[in-house]
matplotlib code that plots the C-alpha trace (Angstrom):
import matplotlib.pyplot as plt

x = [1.0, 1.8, 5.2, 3.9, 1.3, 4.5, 6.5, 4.0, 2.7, 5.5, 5.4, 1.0, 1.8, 4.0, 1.6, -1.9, -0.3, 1.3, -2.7, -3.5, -1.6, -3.5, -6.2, -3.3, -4.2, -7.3, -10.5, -10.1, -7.0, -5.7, -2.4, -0.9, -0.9, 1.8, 4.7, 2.5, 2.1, 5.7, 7.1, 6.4, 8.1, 11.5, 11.3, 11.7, 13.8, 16.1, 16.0, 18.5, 21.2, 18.9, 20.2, 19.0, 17.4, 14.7, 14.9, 14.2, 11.2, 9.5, 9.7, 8.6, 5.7, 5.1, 5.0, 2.9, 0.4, 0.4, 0.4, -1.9, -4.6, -4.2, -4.4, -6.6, -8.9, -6.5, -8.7, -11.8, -9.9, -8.6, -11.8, -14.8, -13.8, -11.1, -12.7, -10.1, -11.4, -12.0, -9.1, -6.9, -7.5, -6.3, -3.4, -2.3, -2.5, -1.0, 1.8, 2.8, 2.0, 4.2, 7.0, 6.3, 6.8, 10.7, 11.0, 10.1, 11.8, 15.7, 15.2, 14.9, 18.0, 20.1, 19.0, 19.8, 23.3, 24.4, 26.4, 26.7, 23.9, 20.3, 19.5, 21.7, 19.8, 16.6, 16.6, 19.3, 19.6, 15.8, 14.1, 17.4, 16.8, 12.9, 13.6, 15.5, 13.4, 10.4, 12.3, 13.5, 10.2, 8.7, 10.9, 11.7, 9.9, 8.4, 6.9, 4.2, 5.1, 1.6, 0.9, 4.3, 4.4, 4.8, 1.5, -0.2, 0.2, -1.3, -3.0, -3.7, -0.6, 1.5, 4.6, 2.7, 4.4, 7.6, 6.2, 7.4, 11.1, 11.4, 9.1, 6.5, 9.8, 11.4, 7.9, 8.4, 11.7, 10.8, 7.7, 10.4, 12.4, 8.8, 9.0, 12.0, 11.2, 8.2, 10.6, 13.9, 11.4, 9.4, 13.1, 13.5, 10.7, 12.0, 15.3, 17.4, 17.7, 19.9, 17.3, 14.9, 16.0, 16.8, 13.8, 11.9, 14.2, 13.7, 9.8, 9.7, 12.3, 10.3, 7.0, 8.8, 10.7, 7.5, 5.7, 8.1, 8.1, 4.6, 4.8, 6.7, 4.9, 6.6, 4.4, 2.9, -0.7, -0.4, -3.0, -6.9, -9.0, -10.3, -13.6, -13.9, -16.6, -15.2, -17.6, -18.0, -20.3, -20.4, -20.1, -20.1, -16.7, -18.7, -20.7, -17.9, -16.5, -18.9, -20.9, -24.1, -23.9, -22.1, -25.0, -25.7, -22.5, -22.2, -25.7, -24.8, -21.5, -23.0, -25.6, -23.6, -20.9, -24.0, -25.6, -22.4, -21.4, -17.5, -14.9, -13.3, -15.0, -12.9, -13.5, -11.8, -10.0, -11.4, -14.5, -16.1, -15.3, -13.7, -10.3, -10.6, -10.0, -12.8, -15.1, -18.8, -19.4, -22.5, -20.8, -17.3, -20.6, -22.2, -19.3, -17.5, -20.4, -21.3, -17.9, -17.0, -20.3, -19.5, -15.9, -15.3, -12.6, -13.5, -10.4, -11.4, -9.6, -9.7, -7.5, -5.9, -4.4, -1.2, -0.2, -0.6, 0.0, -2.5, -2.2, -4.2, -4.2, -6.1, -7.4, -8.4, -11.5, -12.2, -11.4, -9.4, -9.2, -5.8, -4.2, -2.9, -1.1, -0.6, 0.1, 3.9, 4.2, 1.9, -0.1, 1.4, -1.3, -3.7, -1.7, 0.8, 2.0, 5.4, 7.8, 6.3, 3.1, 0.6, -1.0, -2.1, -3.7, -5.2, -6.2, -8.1, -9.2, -8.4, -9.4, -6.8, -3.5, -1.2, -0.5, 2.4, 4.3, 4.2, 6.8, 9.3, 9.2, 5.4, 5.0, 2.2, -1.2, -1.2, -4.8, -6.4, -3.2, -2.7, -0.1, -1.5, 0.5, -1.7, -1.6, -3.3, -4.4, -1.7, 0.9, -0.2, 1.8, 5.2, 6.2, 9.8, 7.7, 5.3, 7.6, 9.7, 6.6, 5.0, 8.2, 7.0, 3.0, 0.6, -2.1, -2.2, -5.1, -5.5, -7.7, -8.6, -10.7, -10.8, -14.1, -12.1, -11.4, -15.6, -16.1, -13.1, -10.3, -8.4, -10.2, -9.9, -6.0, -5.4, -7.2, -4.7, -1.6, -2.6, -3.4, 0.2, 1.6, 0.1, 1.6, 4.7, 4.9, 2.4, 0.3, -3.2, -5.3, -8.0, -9.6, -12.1, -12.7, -15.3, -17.2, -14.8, -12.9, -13.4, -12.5, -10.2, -7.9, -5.3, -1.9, -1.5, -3.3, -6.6, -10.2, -11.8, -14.9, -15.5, -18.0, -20.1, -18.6, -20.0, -22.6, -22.9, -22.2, -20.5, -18.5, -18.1, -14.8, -12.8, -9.0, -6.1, -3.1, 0.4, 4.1, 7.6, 9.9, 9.5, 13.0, 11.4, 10.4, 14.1, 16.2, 13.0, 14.3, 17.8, 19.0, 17.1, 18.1, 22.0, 21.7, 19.9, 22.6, 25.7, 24.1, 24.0, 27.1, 28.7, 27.0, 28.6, 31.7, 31.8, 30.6, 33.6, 35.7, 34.7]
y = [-33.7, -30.6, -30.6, -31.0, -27.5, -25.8, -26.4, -25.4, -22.3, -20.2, -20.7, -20.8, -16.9, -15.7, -16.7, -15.4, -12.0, -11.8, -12.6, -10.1, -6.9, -6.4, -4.6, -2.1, -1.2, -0.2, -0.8, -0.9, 1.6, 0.5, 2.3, 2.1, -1.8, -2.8, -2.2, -4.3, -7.9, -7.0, -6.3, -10.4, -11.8, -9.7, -10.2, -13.9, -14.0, -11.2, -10.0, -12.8, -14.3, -16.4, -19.1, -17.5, -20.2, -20.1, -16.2, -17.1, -19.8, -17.4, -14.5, -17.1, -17.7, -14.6, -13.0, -16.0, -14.8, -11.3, -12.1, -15.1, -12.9, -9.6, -11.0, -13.6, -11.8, -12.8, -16.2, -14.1, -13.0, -16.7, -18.8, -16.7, -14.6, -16.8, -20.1, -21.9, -24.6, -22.8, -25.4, -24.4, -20.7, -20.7, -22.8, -20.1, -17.8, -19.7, -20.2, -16.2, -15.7, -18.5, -16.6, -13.1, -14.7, -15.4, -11.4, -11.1, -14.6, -12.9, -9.7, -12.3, -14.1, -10.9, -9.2, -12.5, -13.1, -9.7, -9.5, -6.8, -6.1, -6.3, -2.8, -3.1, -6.1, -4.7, -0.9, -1.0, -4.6, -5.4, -2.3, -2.2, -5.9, -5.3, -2.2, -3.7, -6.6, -4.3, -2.8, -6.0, -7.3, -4.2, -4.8, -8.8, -10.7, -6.9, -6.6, -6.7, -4.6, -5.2, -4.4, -2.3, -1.7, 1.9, 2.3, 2.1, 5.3, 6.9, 9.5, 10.0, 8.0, 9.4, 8.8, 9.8, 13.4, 11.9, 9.8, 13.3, 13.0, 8.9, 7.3, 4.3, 2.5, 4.5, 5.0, 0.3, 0.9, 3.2, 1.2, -2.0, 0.1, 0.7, -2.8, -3.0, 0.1, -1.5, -4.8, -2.5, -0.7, -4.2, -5.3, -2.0, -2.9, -5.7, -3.9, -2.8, 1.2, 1.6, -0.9, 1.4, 4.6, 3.0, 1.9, 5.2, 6.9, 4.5, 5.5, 9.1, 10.7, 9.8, 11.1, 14.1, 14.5, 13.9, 16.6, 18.8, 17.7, 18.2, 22.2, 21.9, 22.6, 20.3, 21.8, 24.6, 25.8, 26.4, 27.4, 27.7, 25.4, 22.1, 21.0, 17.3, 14.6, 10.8, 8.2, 5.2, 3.2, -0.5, -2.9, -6.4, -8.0, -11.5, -9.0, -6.8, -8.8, -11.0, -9.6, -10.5, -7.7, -5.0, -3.0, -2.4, -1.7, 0.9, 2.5, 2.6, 4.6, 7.1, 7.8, 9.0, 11.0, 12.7, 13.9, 15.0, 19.1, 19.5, 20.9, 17.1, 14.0, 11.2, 7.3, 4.4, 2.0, 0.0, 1.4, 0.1, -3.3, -1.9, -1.1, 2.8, 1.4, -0.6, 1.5, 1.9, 5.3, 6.1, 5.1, 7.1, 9.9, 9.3, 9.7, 13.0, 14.5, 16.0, 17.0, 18.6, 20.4, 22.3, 22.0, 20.0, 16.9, 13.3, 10.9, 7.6, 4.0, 2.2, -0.4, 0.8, -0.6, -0.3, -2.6, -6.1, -4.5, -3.2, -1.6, -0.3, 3.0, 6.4, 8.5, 11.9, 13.4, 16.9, 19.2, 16.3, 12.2, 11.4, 8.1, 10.5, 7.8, 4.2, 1.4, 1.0, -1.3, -4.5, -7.4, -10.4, -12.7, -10.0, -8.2, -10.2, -13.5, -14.4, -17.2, -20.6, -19.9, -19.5, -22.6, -21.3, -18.2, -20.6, -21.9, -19.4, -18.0, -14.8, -12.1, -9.8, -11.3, -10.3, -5.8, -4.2, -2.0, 1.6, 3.2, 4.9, 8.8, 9.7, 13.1, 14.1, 15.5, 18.9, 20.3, 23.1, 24.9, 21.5, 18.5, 15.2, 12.3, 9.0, 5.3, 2.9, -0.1, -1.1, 1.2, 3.3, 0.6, 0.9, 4.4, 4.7, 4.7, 7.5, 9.8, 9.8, 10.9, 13.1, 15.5, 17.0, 17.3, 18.7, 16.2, 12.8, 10.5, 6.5, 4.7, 1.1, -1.3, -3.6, -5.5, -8.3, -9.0, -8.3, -7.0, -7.4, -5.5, -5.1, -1.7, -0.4, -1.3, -0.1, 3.5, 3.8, 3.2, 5.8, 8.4, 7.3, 8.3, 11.8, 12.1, 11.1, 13.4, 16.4, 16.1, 16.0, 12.8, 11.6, 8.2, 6.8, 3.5, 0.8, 0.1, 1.6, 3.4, 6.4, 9.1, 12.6, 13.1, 16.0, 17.0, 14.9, 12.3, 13.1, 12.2, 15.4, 13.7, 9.7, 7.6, 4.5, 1.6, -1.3, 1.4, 3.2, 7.1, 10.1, 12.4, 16.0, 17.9, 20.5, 20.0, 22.4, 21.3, 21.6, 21.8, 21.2, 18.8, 16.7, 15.0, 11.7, 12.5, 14.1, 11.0, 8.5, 5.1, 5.2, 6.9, 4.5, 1.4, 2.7, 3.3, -0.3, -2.1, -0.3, -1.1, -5.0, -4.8, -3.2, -5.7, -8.9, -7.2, -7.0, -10.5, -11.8, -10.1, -10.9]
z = [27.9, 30.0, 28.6, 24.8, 25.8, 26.6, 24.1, 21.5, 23.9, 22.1, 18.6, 18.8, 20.6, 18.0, 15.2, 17.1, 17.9, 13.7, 12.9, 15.3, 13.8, 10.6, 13.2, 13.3, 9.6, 8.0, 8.7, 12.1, 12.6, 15.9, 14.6, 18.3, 18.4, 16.8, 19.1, 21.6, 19.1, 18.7, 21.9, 23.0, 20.0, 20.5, 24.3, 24.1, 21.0, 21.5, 25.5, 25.9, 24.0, 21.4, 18.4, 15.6, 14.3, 16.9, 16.9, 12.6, 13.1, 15.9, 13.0, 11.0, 12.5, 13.5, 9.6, 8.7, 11.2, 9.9, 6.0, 6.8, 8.0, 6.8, 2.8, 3.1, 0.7, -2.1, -1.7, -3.2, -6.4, -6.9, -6.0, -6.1, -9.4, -10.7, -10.6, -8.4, -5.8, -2.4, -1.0, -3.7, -3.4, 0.6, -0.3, -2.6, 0.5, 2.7, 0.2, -0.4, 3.1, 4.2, 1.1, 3.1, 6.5, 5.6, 5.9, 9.6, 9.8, 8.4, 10.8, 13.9, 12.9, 11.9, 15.1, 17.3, 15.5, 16.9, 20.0, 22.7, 25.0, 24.6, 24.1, 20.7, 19.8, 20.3, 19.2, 16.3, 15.0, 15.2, 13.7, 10.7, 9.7, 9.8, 7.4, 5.2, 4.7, 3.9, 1.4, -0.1, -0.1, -1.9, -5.2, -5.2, -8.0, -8.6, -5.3, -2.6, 0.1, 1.4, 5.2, 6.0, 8.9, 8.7, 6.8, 9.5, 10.9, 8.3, 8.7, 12.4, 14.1, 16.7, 13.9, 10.8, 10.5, 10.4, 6.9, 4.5, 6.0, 6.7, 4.7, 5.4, 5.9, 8.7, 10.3, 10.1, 12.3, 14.5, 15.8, 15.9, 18.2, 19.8, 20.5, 21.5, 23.8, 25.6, 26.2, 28.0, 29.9, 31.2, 31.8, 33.7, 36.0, 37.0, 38.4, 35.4, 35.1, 32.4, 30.8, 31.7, 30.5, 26.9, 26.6, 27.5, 25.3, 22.3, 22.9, 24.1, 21.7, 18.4, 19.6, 20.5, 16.8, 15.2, 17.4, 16.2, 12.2, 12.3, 12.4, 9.2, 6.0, 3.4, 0.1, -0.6, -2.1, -6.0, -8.4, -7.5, -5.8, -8.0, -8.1, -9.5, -9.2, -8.5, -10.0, -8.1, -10.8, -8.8, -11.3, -9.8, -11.0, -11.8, -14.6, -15.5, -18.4, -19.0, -22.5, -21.4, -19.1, -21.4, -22.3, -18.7, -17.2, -20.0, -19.7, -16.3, -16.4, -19.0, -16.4, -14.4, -16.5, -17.8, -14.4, -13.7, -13.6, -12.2, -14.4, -13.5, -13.5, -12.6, -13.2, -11.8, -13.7, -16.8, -16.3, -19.3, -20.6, -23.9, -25.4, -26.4, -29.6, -30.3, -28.5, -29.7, -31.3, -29.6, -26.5, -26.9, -28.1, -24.8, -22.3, -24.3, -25.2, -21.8, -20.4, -24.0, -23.9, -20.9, -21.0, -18.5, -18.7, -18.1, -16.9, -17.3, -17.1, -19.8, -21.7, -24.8, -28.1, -29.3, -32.3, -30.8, -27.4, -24.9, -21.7, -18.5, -19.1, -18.0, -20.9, -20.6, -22.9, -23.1, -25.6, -27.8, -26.3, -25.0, -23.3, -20.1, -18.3, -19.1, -16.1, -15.8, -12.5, -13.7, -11.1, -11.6, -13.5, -12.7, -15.9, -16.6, -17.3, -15.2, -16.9, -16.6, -15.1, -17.8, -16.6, -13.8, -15.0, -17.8, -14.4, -12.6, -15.5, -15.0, -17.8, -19.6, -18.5, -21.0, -20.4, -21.5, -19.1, -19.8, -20.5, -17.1, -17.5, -18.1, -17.4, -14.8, -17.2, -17.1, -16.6, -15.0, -14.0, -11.8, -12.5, -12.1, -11.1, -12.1, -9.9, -11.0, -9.4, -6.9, -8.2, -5.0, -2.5, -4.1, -2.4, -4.2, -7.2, -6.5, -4.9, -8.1, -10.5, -7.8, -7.4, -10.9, -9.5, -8.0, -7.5, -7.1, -8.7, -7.8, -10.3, -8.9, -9.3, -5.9, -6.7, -7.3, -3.4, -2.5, 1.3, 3.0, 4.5, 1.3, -0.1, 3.2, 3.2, 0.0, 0.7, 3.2, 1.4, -0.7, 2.5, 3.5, -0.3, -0.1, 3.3, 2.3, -0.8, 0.4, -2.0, -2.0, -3.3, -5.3, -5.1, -7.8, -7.5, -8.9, -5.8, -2.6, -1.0, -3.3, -1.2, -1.4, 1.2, 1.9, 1.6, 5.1, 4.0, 6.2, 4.4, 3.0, 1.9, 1.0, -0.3, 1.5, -0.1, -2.4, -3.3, -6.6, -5.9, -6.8, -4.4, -5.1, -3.6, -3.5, -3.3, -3.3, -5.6, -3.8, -5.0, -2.9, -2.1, 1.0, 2.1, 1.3, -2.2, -2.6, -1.3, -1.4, 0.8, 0.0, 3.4, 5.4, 3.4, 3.7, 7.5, 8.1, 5.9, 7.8, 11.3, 10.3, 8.3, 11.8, 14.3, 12.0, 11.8, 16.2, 16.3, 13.9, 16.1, 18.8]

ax = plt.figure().add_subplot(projection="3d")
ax.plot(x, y, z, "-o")
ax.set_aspect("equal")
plt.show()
């Protein structure tokens, strides 16, 4: 029996201290833990010459913990919203997370297949393997680069300035190396100096880089101050769509576009159950009326028509009604149906499955002597994406709609992949959102005012558009991908010869 607890005491630590790192990310914010539910799993799988298939199932394990835990609230979407037996619901979980886990699980067994000394293993091999894996993971049957590990230093972690030159990506390998830091210098302790001067090196020289980045001013203050209003309405997603409950989700948006008085009022995405199309008169009446009276413009989600085509899109009504921005990077059975699975959003009955992408190359809106760069929905996580529109901006707005995942982490997580994306571009953000987090945050990603979630509100701010070119939104993840794939391609090159 003793023997069977020990053979089991490994794998069961790997996966607790995976399920214990989402506390590094929002709501919590424990941005500094990660190197330490990291630092165990390298020590025992790459300290020492390890087979990589062990090195692969303690990754395994490992990511299943993380992805396990830290998107369990998919299960709300799937059983509570979407109909699907609870049991069902967290075996859908369980299955992506157990997908996500084979990330970590590769980066184990690239790390552990390199020869050479420890150090190697541990601050280059480890941290490129991780990085490439993220970035894989971001665009792979389009993506869900969901709790990167980068992310969470934003806005306040020690490595967060370094986000405008490296990217949530790089910010992923250097808190690897962190790990791998923490491991050299517990090695060190035990009678190793050269172990222990890597190590402090792998962990002292980035806090001291991104001490320096942080004096630099990446962007620039253009045009005059904004004031805009951000509409939370807090519709309950069981009511949203059902037509029983139209009349009052609408009365209860046109409340509040009428009690509102910025030259910008923002809404978050479809905030009334209509296509812009087949909107009601004395509705469309309703919300125009009052921001046309004072001149004022009203950017609101909303699904439009286009032929038979329809897509999640962001129209803006002022002085004429315009689609602004429609959705380009879709949610797999959220908006779209993927080859062969229309059974199982016939399944979970999920409304509005069928968007059309929009189209590349939007242009940001051009308002107010501002440039707005739209998200919508998740279109905040993919960061390649949004440094590529946001080079052309000024602003950045996220419409979203995370009702459909009730009180859990996942608005918080969301909020602040978004933070990091205004970090990583300099930008400053806005944040309207059905029922939280609405918020605006800076040009580094720090909160300038926020709402109380799952509360009906409206926050008033003040933001300062910005323009210039951060060297992440100039070369976006390419540099980092390039350097991660020559460090692996030069460790299996030394082990064939060797």
């Amino acid at each position: 029996m003793l023997r069977t607890a020990r053979h089991w005491r490994t794998p069961l630590a790997a996966l607790l201290l995976g399920a214990a790192t989402p506390l590094a990310f929002a709501p919590t914010g424990w941005w500094w833990l990660v190197p330490f539910t990291l630092a165990p799993l390298l020590w025992r799988a790459l300290l020492r010459p390890c087979a990589p298939r062990l090195a692969a199932r303690l990754g395994w394990l490992w990511g299943f913990g993380l992805f396990m835990a830290g998107t369990g609230w998919i299960q709300v979407s799937l059983s509570v919203y979407g109909e699907l037996p609870w049991l069902l619901g967290w075996l859908a979980v369980a299955l992506l997370a157990a997908f996500l886990a084979l990330y970590p699980a590769l980066a184990m067994w690239a790390a552990a297949r390199g020869s050479g000394c420890a150090a190697v293993r541990l601050l280059l091999l480890a941290p490129a393997g991780w990085m490439l894996g993220e970035w894989v993971r971001g665009w792979v049957f389009t993506g869900f680069p969901w709790l990167s590990l980068g992310d969470s230093q934003a806005p306040d972690g020690w490595l967060a300035p370094l986000a405008p030159v490296l990217g949530h990506l790089g910010l992923s390998g250097l808190l690897v190396m962190a790990a791998g830091g923490l491991v050299l210098c517990t090695r060190g302790v035990c009678g190793s100096r050269r172990a222990m001067l890597a190590g402090l090196s792998a962990l002292v020289l980035p806090l001291a880089l991104a001490r320096g980045v942080a004096r630099i001013e990446w962007s620039v203050p253009v045009g005059e101050p904004v004031r805009v209003e951000l509409l939370q309405p807090d519709i309950a997603q069981q009511v949203k769509w059902d037509p029983a409950h139209t009349r009052a989700v609408v009365e209860q948006v046109v409340r509040q576009v009428a009690a509102s008085s910025a030259p910008w009022v923002v809404l978050p995405e479809t905030a009334v159950p209509f296509f812009l199309q087949e909107l009601p008169g004395d509705v469309l009446g309703a919300l125009h009326g009052p921001v046309l009276e004072r001149g004022a413009t009203l950017l609101m989600g909303l699904p439009t028509l286009a032929g038979e085509r329809y897509y999640n899109s962001v129209v803006a009504l002022g002085g004429t009604t315009a689609i602004a921005y429609s959705k380009h990077h879709l949610v797999p059975f959220g908006e779209f149906v993927p080859p062969g699975f229309r059974w199982f959003v016939d399944a979970v009955s999920i409304p509005l499955a069928d968007f059309s992408r929009g189209d590349v190359g939007q242009a940001p809106l051009a308002l107010g002597g501002q440039r707005i760069a739209f998200m919508i929905c998740y279109e905040d996580v993919f960061a390649d994406e949004v440094a590529a529109r946001a080079g052309d901006a000024t602003l950045l707005v996220n419409q979203t709609n995370d009702a459909w995942f009730g009180q859990t982490a996942a608005p918080w997580q969301h909020a602040q992949q978004s933070q990091m994306r205004a970090l990583e571009n300099a930008r400053p953000l806005l944040r309207a959102t059905n029922n939280g987090v609405t918020l605006a945050a800076d040009y580094r990603g720090r909160v300038i005012a926020a709402l109380p979630p799952f509360a009906p509100g409206v926050l008033v701010a003040e933001v300062q558009g910005r323009t210039g070119t951060t060297p992440y939104q100039r070369w976006r993840d390419w540099p980092v991908v390039v350097v991660a794939l020559l460090i692996l391609l030069a460790a299996e090159v030394r082990r064939r010869m060797s």
